[in-house]
N, CA, C and O atoms as a GROMACS GRO file, in nm:
protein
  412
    1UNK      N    1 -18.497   8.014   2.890
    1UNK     CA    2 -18.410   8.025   2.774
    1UNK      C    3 -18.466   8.128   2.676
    1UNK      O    4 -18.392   8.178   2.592
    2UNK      N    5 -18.596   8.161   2.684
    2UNK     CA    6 -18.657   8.250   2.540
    2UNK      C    7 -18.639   8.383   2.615
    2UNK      O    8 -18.610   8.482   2.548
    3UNK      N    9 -18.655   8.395   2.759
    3UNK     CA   10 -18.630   8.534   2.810
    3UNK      C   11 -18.462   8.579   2.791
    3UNK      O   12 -18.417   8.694   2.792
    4UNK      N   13 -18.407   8.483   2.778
    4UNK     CA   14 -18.254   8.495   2.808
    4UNK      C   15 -18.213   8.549   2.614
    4UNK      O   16 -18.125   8.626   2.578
    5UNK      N   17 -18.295   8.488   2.540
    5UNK     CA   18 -18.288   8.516   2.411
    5UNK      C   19 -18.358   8.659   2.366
    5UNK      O   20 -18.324   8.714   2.261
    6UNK      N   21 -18.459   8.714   2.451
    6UNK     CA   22 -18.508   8.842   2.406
    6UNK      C   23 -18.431   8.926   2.434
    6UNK      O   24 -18.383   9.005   2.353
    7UNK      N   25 -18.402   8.922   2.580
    7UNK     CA   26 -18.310   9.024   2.653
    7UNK      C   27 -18.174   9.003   2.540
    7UNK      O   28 -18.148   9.119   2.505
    8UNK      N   29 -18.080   8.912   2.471
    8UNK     CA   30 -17.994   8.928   2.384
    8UNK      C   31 -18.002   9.009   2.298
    8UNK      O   32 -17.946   9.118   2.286
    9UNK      N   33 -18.096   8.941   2.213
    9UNK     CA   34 -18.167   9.052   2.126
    9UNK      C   35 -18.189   9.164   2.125
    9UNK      O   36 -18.175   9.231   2.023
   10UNK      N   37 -18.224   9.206   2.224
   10UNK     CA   38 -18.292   9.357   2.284
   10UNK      C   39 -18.135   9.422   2.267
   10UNK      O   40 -18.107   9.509   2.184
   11UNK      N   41 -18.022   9.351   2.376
   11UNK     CA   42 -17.919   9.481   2.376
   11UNK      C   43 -17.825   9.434   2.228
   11UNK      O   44 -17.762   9.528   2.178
   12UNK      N   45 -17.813   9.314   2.164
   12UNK     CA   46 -17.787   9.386   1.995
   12UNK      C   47 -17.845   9.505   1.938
   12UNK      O   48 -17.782   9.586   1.870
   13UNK      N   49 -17.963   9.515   1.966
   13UNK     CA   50 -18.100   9.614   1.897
   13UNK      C   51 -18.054   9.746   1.953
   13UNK      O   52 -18.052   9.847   1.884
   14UNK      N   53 -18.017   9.742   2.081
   14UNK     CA   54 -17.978   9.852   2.157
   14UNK      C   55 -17.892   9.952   2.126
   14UNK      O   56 -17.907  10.074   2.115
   15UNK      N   57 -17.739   9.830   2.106
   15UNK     CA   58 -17.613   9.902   2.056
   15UNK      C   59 -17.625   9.904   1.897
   15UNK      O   60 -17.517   9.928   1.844
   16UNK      N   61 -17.713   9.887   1.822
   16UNK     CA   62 -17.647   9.872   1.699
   16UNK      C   63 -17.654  10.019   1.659
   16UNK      O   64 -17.559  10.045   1.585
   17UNK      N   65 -17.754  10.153   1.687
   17UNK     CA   66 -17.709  10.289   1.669
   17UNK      C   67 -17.582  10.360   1.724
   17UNK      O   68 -17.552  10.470   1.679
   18UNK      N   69 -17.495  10.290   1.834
   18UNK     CA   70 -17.392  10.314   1.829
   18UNK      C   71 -17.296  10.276   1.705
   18UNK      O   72 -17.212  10.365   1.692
   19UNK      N   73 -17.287  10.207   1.640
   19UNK     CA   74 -17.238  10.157   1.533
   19UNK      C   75 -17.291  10.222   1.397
   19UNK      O   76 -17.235  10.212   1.288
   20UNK      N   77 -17.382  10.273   1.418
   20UNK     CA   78 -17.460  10.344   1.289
   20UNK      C   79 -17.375  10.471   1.209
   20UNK      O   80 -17.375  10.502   1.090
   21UNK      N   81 -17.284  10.544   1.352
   21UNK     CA   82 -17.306  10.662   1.309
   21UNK      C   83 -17.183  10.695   1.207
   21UNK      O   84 -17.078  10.629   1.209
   22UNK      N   85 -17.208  10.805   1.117
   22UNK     CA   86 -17.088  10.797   1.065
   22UNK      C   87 -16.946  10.869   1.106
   22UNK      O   88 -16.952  10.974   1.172
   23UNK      N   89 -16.858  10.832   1.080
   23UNK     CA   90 -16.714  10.817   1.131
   23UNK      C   91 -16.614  10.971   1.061
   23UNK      O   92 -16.495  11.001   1.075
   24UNK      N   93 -16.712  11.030   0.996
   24UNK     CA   94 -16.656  11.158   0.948
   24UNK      C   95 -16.714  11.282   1.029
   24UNK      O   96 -16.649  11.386   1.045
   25UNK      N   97 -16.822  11.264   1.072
   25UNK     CA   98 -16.904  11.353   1.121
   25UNK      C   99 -16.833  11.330   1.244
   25UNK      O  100 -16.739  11.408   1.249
   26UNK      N  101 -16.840  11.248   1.355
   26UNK     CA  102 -16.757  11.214   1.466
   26UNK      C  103 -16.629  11.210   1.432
   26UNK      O  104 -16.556  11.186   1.528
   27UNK      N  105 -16.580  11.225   1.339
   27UNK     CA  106 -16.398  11.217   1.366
   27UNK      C  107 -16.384  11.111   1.431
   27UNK      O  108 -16.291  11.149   1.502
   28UNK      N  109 -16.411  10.960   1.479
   28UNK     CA  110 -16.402  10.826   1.457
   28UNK      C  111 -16.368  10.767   1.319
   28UNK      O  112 -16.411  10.796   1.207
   29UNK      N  113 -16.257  10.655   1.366
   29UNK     CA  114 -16.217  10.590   1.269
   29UNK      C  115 -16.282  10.433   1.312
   29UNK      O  116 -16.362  10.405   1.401
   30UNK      N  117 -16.206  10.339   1.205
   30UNK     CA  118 -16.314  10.231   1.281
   30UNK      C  119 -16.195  10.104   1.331
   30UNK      O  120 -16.193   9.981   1.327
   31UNK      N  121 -16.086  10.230   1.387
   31UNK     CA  122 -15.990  10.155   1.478
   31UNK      C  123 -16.046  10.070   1.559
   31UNK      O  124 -16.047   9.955   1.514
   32UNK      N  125 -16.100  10.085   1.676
   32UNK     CA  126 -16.193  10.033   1.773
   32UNK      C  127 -16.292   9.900   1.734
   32UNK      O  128 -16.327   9.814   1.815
   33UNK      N  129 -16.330   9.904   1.587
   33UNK     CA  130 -16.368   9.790   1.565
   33UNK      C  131 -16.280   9.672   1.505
   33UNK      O  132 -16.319   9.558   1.482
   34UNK      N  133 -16.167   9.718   1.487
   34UNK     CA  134 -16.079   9.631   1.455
   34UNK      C  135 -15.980   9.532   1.603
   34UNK      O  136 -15.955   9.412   1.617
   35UNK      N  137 -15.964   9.591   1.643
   35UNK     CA  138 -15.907   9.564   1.820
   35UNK      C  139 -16.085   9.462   1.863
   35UNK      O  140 -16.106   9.350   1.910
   36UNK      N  141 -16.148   9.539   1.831
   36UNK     CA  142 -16.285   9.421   1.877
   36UNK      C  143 -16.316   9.269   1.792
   36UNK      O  144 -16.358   9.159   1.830
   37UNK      N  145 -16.282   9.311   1.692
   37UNK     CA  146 -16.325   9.154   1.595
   37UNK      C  147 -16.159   9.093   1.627
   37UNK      O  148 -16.168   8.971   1.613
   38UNK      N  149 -16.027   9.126   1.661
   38UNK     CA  150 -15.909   9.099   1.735
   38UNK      C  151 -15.953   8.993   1.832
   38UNK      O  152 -15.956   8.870   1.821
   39UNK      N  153 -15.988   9.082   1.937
   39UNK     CA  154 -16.003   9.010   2.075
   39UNK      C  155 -16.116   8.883   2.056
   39UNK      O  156 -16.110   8.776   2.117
   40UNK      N  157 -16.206   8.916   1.970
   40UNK     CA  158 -16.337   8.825   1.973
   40UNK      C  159 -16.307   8.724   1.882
   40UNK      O  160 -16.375   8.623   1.861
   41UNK      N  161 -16.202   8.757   1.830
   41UNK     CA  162 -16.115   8.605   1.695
   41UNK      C  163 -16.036   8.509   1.826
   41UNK      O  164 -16.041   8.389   1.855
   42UNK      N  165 -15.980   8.600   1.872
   42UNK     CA  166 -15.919   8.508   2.000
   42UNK      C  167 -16.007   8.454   2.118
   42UNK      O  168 -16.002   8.357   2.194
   43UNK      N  169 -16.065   8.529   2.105
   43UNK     CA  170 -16.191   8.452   2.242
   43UNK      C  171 -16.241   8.295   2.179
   43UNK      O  172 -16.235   8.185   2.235
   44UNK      N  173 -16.282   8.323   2.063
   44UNK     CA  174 -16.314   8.221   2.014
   44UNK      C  175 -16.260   8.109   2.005
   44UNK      O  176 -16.309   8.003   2.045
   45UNK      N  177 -16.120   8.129   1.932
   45UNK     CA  178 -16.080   8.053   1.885
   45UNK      C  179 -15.997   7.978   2.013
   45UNK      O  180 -15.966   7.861   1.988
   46UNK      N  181 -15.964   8.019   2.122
   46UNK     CA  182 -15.922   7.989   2.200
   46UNK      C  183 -16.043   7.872   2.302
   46UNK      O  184 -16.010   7.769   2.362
   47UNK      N  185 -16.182   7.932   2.290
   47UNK     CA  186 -16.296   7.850   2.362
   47UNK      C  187 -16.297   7.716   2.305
   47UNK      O  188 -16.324   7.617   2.373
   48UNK      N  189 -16.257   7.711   2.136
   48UNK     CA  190 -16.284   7.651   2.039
   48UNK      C  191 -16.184   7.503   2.086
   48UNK      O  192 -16.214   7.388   2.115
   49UNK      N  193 -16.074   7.566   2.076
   49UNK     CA  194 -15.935   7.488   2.050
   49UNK      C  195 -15.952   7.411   2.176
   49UNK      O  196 -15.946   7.288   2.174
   50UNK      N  197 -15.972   7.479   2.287
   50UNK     CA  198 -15.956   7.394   2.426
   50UNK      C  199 -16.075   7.326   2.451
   50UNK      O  200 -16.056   7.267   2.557
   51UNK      N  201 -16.209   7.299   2.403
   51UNK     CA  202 -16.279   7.217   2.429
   51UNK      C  203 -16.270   7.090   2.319
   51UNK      O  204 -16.310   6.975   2.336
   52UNK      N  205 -16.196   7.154   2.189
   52UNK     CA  206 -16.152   7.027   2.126
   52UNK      C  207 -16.034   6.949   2.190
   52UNK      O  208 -16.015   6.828   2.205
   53UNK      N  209 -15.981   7.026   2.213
   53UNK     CA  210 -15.845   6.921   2.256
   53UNK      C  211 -15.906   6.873   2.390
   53UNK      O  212 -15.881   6.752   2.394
   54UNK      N  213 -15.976   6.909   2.506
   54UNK     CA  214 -16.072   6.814   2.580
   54UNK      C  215 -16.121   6.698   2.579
   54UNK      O  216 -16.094   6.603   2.653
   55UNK      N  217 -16.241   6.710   2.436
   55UNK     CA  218 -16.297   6.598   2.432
   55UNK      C  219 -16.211   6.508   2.370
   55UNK      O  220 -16.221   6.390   2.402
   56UNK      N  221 -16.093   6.557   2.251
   56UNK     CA  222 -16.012   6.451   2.212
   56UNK      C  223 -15.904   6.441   2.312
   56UNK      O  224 -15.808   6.408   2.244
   57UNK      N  225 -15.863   6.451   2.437
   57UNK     CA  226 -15.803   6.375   2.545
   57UNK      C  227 -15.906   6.268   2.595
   57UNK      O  228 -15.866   6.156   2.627
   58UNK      N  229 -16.022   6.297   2.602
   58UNK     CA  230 -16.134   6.237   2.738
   58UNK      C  231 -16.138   6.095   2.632
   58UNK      O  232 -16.124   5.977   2.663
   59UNK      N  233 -16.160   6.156   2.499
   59UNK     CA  234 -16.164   6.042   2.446
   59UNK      C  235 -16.073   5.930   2.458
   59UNK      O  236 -16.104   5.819   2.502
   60UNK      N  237 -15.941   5.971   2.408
   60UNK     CA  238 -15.840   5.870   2.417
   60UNK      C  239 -15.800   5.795   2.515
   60UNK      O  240 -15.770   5.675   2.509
   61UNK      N  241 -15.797   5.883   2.631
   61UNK     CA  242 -15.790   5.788   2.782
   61UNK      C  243 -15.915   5.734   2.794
   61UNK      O  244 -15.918   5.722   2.916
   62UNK      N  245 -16.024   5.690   2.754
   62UNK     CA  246 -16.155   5.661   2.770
   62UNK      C  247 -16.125   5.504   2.649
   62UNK      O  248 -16.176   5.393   2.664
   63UNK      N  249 -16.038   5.542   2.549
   63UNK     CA  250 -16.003   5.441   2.445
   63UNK      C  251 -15.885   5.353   2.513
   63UNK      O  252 -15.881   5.230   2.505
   64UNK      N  253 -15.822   5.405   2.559
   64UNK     CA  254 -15.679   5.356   2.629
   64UNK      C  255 -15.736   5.266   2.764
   64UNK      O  256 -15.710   5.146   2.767
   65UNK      N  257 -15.837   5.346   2.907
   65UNK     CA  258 -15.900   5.249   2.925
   65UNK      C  259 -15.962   5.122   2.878
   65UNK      O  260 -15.916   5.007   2.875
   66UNK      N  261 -16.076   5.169   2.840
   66UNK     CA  262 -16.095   5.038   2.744
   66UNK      C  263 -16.017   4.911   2.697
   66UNK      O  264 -16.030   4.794   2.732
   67UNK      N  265 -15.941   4.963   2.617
   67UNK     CA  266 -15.821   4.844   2.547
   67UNK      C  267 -15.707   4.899   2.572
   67UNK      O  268 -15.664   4.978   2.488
   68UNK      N  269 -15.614   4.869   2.715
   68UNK     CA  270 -15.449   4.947   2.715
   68UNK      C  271 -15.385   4.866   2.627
   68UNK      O  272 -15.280   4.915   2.587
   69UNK      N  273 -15.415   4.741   2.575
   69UNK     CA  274 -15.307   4.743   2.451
   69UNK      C  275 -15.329   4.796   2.315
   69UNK      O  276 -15.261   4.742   2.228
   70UNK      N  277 -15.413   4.896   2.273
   70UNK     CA  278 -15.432   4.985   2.195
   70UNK      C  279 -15.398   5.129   2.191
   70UNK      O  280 -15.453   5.219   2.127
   71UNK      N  281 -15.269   5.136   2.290
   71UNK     CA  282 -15.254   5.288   2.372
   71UNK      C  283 -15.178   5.304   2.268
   71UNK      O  284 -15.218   5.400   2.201
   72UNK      N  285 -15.072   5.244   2.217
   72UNK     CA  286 -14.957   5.275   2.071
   72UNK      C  287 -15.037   5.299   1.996
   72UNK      O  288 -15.018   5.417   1.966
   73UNK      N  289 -15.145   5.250   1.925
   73UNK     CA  290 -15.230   5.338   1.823
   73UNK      C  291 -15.272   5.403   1.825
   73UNK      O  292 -15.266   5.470   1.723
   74UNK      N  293 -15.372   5.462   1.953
   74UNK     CA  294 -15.462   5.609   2.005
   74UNK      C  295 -15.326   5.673   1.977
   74UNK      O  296 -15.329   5.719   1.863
   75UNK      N  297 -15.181   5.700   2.050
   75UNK     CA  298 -15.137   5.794   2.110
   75UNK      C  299 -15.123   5.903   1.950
   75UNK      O  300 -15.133   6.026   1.950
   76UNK      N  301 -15.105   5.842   1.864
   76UNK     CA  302 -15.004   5.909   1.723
   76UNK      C  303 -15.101   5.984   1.672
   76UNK      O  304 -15.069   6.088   1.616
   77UNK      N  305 -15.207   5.954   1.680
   77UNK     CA  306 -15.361   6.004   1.631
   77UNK      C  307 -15.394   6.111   1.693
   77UNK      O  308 -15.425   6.211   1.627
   78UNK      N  309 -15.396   6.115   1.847
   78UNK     CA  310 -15.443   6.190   1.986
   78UNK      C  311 -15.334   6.288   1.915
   78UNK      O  312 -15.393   6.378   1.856
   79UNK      N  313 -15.189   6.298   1.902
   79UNK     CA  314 -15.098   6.378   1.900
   79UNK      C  315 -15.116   6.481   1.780
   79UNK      O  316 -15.101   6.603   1.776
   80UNK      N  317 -15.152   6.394   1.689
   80UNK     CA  318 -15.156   6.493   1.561
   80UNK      C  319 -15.257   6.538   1.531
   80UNK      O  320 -15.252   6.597   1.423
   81UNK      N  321 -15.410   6.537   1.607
   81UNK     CA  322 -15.545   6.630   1.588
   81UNK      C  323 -15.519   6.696   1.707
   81UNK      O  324 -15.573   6.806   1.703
   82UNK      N  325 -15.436   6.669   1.856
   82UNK     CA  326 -15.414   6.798   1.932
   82UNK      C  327 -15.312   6.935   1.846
   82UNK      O  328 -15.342   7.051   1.874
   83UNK      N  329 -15.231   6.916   1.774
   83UNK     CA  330 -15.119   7.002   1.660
   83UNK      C  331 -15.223   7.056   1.587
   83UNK      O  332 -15.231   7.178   1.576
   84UNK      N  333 -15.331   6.959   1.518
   84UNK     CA  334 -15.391   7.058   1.423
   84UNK      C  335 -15.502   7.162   1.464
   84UNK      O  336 -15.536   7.251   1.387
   85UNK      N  337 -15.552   7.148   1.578
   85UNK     CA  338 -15.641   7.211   1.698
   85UNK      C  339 -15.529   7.328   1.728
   85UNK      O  340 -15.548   7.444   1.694
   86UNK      N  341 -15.432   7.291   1.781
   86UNK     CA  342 -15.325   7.417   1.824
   86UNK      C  343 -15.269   7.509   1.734
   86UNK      O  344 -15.216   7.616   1.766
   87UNK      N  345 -15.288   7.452   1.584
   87UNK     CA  346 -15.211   7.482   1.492
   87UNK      C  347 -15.352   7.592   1.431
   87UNK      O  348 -15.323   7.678   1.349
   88UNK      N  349 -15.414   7.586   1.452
   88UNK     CA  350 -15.569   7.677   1.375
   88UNK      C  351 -15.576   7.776   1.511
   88UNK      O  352 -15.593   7.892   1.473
   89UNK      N  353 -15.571   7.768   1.639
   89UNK     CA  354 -15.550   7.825   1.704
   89UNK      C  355 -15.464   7.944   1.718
   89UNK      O  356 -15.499   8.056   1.756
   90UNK      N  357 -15.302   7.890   1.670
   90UNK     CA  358 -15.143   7.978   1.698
   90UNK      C  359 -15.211   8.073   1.530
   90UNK      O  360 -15.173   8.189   1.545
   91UNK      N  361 -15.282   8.063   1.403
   91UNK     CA  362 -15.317   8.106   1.329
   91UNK      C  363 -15.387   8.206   1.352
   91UNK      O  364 -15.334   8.313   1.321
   92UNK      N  365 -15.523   8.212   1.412
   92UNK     CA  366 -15.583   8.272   1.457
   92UNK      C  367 -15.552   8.354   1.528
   92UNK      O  368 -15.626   8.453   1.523
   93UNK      N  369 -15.456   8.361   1.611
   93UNK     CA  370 -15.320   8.438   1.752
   93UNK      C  371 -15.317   8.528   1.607
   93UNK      O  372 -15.387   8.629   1.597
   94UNK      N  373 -15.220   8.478   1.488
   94UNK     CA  374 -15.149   8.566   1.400
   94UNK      C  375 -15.233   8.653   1.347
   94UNK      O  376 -15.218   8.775   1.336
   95UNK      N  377 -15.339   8.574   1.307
   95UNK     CA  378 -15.428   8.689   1.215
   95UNK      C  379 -15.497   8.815   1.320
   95UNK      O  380 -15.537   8.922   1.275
   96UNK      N  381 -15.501   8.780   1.452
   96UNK     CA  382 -15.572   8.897   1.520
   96UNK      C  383 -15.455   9.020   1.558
   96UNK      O  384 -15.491   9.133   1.591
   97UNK      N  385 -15.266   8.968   1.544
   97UNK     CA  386 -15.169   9.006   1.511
   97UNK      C  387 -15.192   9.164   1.404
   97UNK      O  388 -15.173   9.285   1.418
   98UNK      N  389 -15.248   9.066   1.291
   98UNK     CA  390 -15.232   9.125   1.144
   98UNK      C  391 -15.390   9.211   1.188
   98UNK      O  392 -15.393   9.327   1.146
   99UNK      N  393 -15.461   9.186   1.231
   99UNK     CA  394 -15.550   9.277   1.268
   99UNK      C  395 -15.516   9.380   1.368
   99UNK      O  396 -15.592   9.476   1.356
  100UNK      N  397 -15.418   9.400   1.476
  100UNK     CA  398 -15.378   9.476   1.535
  100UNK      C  399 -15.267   9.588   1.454
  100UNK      O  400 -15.231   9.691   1.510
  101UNK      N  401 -15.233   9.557   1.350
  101UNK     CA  402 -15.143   9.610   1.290
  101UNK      C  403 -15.234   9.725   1.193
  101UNK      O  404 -15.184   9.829   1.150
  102UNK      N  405 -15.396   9.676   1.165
  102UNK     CA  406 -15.447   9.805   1.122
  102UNK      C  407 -15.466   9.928   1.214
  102UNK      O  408 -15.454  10.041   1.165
  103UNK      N  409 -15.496   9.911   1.341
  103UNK     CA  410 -15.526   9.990   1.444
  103UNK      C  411 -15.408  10.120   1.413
  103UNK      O  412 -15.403  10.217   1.489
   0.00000   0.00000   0.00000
C-alpha cells in the first residue's frame, strides 16, 4: 500500500508542470480542464450514488429478512433515501452540463 502511494504521488508530481504552463504563451485555453473536472464530477458522483443506493438496498432486504412484517415500514424510507441519492446524482449530471457549456 505505501509503494502504491509513492508511485501516486510521484505521477501527480510528474504531471503537475504540464499544468504549470501558461495559457498565453501556448495559445491554450483552459477548455480542457473544464471537460476534465466534467467527467471527474460524474465519475464520482456516479461511484458515489451507486454504492449508496447498494448498501441502502442490502440493508433493507437484510431488515425485511429479519422482520417481514416490518417490510411496510423499511419500504417508504428505502424509497425516499434511494430519490435523494439519485436526486444529488441527476444534479451533478446538470452541473457537469453547465460545465460543458464553458468549453
Amino acid at each position: 500500500m505505501k509503494k502504491q502511494l509513492v508511485v501516486l504521488t510521484a505521477a501527480f508530481l510528474a504531471a503537475a508542470p504540464a499544468f504549470a504552463q501558461e495559457a498565453v504563451a501556448t495559445g491554450m485555453t483552459d477548455r480542457g480542464l473544464f471537460a476534465v473536472a466534467a467527467a471527474f464530477a460524474l465519475c464520482i458522483a456516479a461511484l458515489g450514488g451507486a454504492l449508496g443506493q447498494g448498501k441502502i438496498g442490502a440493508a433493507a432486504m437484510e431488515g425485511i429478512a429479519r422482520n417481514p412484517q416490518s417490510s411496510s415500514s423499511i419500504f417508504v424510507p428505502m424509497i425516499i433515501s434511494l430519490v435523494f441519492i439519485e436526486t444529488l446524482v441527476l444534479f451533478t449530471f446538470a452541473l457537469s452540463f453547465l460545465l460543458q457549456g464553458r468549453i
